[in-house]
C-alpha positions in Angstrom: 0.0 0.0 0.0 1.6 3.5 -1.0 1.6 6.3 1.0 0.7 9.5 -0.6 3.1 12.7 -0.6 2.5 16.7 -1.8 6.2 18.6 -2.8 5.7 22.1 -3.4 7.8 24.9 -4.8 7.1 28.6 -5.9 9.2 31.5 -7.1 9.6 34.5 -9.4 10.2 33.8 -13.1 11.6 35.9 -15.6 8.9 35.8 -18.2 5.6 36.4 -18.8 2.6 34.8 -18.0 2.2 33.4 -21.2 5.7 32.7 -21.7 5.9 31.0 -18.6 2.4 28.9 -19.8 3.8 28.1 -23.2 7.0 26.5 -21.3 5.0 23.8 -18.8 2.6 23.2 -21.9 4.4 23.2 -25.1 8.1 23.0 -24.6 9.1 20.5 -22.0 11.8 19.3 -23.9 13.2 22.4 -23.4 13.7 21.9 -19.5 12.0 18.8 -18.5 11.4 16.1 -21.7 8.9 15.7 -24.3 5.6 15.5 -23.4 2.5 16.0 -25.3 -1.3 17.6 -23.9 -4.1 18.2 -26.0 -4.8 21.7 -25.0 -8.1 21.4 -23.5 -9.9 19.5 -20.0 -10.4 16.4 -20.5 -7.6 16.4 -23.4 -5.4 13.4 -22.9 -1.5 13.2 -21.8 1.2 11.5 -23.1 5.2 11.3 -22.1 4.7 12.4 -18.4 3.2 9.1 -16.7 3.7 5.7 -18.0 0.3 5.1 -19.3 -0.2 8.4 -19.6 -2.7 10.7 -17.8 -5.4 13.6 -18.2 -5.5 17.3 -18.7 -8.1 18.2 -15.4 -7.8 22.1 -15.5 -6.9 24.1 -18.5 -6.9 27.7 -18.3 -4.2 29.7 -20.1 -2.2 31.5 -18.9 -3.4 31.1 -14.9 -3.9 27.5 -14.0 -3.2 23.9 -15.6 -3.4 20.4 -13.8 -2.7 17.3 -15.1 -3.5 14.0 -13.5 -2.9 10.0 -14.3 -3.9 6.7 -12.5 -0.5 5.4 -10.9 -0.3 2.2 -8.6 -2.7 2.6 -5.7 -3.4 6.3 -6.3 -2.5 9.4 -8.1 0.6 11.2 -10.1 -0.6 15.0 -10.6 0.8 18.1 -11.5 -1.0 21.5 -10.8 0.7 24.6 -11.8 -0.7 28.1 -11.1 0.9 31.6 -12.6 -0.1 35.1 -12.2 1.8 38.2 -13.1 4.8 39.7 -10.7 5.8 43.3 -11.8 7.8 42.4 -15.2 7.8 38.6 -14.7 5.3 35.7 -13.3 5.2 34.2 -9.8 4.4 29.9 -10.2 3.2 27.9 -7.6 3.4 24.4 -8.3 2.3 21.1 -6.3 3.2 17.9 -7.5 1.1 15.1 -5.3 1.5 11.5 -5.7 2.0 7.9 -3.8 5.0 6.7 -3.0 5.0 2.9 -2.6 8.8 2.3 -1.1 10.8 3.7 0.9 8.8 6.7 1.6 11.3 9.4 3.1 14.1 8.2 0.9 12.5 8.9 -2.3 9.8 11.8 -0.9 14.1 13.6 -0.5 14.8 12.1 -3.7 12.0 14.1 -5.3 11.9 17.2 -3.3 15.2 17.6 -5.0 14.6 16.7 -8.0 11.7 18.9 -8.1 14.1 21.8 -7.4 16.6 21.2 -10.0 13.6 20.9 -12.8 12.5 24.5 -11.8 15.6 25.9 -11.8 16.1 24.1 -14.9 12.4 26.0 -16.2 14.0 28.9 -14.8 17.3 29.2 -17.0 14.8 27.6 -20.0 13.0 31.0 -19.7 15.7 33.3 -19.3 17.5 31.9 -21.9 15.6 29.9 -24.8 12.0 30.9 -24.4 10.2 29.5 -26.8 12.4 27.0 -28.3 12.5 23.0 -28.7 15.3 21.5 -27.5 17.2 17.7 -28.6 16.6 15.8 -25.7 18.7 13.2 -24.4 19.1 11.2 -21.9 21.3 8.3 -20.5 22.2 6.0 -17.1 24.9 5.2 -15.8 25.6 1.4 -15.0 23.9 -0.4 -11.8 27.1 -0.1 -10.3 27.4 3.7 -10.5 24.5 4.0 -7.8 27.6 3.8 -5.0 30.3 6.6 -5.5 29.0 7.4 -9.5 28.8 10.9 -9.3 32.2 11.8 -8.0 33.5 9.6 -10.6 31.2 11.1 -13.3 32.5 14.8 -12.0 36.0 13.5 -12.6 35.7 12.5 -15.7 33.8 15.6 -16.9 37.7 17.5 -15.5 34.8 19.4 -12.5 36.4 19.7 -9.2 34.8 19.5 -6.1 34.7 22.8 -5.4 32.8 23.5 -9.0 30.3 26.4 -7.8 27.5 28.4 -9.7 28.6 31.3 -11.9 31.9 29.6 -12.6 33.1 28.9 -16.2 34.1 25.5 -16.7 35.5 23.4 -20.0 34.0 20.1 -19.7 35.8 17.4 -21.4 33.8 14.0 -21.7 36.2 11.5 -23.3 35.3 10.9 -27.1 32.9 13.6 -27.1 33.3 17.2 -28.3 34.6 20.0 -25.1 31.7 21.8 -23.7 32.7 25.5 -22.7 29.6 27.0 -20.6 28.8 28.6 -16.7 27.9 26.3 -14.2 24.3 27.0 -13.2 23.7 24.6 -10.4 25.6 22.5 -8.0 25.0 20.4 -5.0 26.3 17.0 -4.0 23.5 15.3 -6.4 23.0 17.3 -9.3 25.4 19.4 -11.8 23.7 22.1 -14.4 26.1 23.6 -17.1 24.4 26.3 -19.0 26.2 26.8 -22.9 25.9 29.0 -25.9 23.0 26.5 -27.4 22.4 23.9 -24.7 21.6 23.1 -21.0 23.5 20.2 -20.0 22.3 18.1 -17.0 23.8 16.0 -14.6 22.3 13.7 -11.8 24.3 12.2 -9.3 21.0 9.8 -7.8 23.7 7.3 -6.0 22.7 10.0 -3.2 19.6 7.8 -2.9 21.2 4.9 -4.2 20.0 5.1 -7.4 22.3 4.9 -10.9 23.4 8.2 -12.1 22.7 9.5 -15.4 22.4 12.5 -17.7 20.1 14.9 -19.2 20.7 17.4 -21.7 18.3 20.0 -23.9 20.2 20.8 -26.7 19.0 24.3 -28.7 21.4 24.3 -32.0 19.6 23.3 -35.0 19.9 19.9 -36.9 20.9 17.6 -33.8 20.5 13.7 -34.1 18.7 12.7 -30.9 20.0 9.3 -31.5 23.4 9.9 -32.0 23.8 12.2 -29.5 21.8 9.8 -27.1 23.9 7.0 -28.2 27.3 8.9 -27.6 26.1 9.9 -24.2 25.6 6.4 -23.1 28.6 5.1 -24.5 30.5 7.9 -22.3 28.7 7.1 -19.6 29.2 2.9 -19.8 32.7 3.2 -20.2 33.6 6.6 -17.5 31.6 4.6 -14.5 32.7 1.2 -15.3 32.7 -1.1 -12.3 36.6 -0.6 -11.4 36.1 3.3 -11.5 33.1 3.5 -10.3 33.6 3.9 -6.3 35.1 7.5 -5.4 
């Protein structure tokens, strides 16, 4: 039996109402992944929840809830905007059920959810509007003890990496990646470049396997390619043997 949770965050956004509505609607591959609503209640959901969910409040620019069926409850996402001076203000409440170990992953989510809307936050300031090239990749099993120190090491990021700092990534068989370090705690990494936001996830915090996440902006990327590089990185930086910090 799952016990059900509410994680809640707010804050000021650089953009418009609109804007801001166009990016949880629209554009979640810019910041989140790709995921698809029919624009109306009722309309259905697809991407978000495994076997997908329903649009239960749709009213642009102010308020939009989507909601799907998941194990012994819920998974639902309600998002409310209204105007703040030159910007919007969004409150946001995810609820759901959590069926394991419930403060573990009710942590595990909590900051995950803060690192997405910092992630919608940069989206906005930087690439309103835009689709992004989404990919994403996991590490292997064995990376969910010591993975993300070994993943910062073989991106060249020391320890004491902070945000506003400009770093050179340099991901072995992959092109350099020059850009400012947006985020960094001791479970996630954000790199803002030129044309991309580049995201890392260090989830052996919760003992988890770690992984990557990118939204790339320049024009003409192959998804697969660029997926397929990224977990080839990935395999061969947290093999087994280097895999324990």
């Amino acid at each position: 039996m799952g016990r059900q949770f509410e994680v809640r965050w707010e804050g000021d956004l650089s953009a418009s109402p609109s804007e801001v509505w166009a990016g949880f609607t629209a554009h979640t591959s810019g910041w989140l992944w790709k995921i698809d609503y029919e624009p109306r209640v009722g309309g259905a959901e697809r991407g978000l929840s495994g076997s997908g969910g329903t649009v239960t409040v749709w009213d642009p620019p102010n308020r939009f809830v989507t909601r799907a069926v998941d194990g012994d409850g819920v998974n639902e996402l309600d998002y409310r905007v209204e105007p703040r001076g030159t910007g919007s203000y969004l409150r946001y409440v995810h609820r759901g059920v959590i069926a394991g170990d419930y403060e573990r992953e009710l942590d595990a989510c909590r900051q995950h959810t803060a690192f997405y809307q910092h992630t919608f936050g940069e989206y906005l300031r930087h690439f309103a509007g835009r689709d992004a090239a989404y990919i994403s990749a996991d590490g292997p099993g064995s990376s969910a003890r010591g993975g993300f120190a070994a993943l910062r090491r073989a991106l060249g990021v020391g320890p004491d990496v902070a945000v506003g700092d400009r770093v050179r990534l340099t991901p072995a068989g992959l092109a350099p990646i020059e850009g400012t370090v947006d985020y960094a705690t001791h479970a996630f990494l954000g790199v803002r470049g030129a044309d991309a936001l580049y995201r890392f996830y260090g989830r052996d915090a919760w003992g988890w396997p770690v992984g990557v996440a990118h939204h790339l902006f320049a024009e003409g990327v192959d998804e697969a390619a660029e997926t397929s590089a990224w977990q080839a990185w990935l395999t061969a930086a947290l093999a087994p043997s280097g895999a324990v910090a």
